[in-house]
C-alpha positions as a Markdown table, in Angstrom:
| # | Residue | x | y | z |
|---|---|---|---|---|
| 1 | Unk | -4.6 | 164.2 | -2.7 |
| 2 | Unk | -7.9 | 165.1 | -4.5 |
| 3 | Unk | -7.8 | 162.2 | -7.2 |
| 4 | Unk | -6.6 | 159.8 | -4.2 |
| 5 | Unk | -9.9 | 160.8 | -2.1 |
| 6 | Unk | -12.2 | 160.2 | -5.6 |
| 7 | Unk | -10.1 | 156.9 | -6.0 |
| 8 | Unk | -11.6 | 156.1 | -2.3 |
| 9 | Unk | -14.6 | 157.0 | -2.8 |
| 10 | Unk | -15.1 | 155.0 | -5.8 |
| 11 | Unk | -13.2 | 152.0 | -3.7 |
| 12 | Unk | -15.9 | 152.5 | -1.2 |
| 13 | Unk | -18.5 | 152.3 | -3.7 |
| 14 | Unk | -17.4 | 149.4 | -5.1 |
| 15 | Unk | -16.8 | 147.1 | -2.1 |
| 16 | Unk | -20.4 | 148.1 | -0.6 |
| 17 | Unk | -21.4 | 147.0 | -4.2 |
| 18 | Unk | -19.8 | 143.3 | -3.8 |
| 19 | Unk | -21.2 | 143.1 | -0.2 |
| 20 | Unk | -24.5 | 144.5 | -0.5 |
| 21 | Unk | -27.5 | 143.3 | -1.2 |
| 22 | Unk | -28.0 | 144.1 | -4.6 |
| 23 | Unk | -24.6 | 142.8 | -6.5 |
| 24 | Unk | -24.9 | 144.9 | -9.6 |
| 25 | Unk | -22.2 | 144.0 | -11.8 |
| 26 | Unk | -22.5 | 147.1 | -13.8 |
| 27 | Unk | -21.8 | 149.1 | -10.9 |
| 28 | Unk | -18.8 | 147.1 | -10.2 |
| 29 | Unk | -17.2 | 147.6 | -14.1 |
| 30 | Unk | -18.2 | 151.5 | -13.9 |
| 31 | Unk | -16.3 | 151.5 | -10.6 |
| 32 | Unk | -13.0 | 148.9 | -11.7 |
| 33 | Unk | -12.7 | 150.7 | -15.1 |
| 34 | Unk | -13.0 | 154.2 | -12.9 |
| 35 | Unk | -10.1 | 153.6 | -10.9 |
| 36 | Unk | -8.1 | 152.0 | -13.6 |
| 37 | Unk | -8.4 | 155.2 | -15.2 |
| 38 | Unk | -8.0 | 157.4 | -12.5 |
| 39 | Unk | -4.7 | 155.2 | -11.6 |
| 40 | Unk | -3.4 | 155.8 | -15.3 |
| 41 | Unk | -3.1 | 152.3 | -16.1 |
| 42 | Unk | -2.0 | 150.9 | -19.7 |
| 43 | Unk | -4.8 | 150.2 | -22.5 |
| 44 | Unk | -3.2 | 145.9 | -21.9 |
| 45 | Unk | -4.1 | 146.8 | -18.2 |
| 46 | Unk | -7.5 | 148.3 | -19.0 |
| 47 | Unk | -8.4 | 145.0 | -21.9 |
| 48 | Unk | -7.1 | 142.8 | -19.5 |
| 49 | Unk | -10.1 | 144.3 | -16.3 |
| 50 | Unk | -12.3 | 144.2 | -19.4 |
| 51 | Unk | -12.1 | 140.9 | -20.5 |
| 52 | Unk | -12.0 | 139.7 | -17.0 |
| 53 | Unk | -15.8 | 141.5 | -16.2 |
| 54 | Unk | -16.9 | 140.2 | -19.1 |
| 55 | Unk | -16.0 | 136.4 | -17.5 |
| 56 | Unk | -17.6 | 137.3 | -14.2 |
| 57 | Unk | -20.4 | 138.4 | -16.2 |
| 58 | Unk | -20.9 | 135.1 | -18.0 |
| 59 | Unk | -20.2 | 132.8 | -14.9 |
| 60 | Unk | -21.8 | 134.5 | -12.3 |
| 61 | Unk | -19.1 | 135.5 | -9.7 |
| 62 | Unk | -16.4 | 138.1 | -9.6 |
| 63 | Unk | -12.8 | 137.1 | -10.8 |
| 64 | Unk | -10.1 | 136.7 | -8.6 |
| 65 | Unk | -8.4 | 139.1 | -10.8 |
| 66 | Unk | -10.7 | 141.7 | -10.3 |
| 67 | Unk | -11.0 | 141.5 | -6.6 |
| 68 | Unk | -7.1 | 141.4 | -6.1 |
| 69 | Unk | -6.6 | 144.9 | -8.5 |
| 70 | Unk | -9.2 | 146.6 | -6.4 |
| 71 | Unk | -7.5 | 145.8 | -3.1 |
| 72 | Unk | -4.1 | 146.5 | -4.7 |
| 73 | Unk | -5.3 | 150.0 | -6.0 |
| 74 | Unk | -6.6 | 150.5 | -1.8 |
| 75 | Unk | -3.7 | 149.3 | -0.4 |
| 76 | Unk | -1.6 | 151.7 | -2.5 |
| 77 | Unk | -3.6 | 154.7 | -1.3 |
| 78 | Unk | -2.8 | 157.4 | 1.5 |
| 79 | Unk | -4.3 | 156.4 | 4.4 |
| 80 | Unk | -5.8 | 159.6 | 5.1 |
| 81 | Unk | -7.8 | 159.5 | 2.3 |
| 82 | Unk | -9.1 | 156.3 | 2.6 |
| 83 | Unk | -10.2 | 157.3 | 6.5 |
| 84 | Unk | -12.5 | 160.2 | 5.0 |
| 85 | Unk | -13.6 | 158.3 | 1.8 |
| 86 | Unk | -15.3 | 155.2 | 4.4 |
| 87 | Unk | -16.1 | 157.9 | 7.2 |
| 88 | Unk | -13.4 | 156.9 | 9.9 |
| 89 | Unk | -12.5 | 159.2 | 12.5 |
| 90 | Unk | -8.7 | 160.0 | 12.5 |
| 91 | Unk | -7.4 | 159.5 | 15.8 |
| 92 | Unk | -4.3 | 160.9 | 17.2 |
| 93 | Unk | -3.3 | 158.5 | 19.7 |
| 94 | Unk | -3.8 | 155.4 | 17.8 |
| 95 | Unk | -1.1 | 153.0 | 17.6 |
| 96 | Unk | -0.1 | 152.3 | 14.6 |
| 97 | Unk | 2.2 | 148.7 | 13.9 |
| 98 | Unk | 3.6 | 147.2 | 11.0 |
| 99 | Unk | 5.0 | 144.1 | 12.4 |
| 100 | Unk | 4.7 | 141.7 | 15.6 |
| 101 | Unk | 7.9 | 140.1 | 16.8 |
| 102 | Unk | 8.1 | 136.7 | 18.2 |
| 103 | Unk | 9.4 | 138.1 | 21.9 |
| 104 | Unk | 6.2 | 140.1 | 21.8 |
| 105 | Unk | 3.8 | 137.3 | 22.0 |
């Protein structure tokens, strides 16, 4: 639970980076090749973020790439730790769905 509540934070961290005001892309390796590493992934994984900052660098806009492993590595967390990690008050009586069926609409 403790490295999936860092891995949020550094989530967190990295998507107010994108949508802030001041798009340091810096920040955004520091936090890509964080969780990477906090997630254990291969060295062809790591090479492969690498190369792909280094492309956002030189065009001027985040990869695709990039952007998809970050909301990968938050979709595979615990939501509990994600809740804490952006400040969002469990609730006990929320409803939670994972599907709408057609006779529902």
């Amino acid at each position: 639970m403790g490295s999936e509540a860092y891995q949020a934070q550094v989530l967190r961290a990295f998507f107010d980076t994108i949508t802030g005001t001041d798009r340091n892309l810096t920040r955004v390796y520091l936090c890509v090749i964080t969780v990477a590493k906090l997630r254990g992934e291969s060295p062809e994984k790591l090479t492969f973020l690498k190369d792909q900052m280094i492309k956002s660098r030189a065009k001027h806009e985040l990869s695709v790439d990039i952007l998809d492993y970050m909301v990968d590595a938050a979709n595979s967390l615990e939501n509990k730790a994600v809740y804490s990690a952006f400040g969002i008050p469990e609730s006990a009586d929320a409803d939670d769905f994972g599907s709408i069926s057609l006779d529902s609409l």
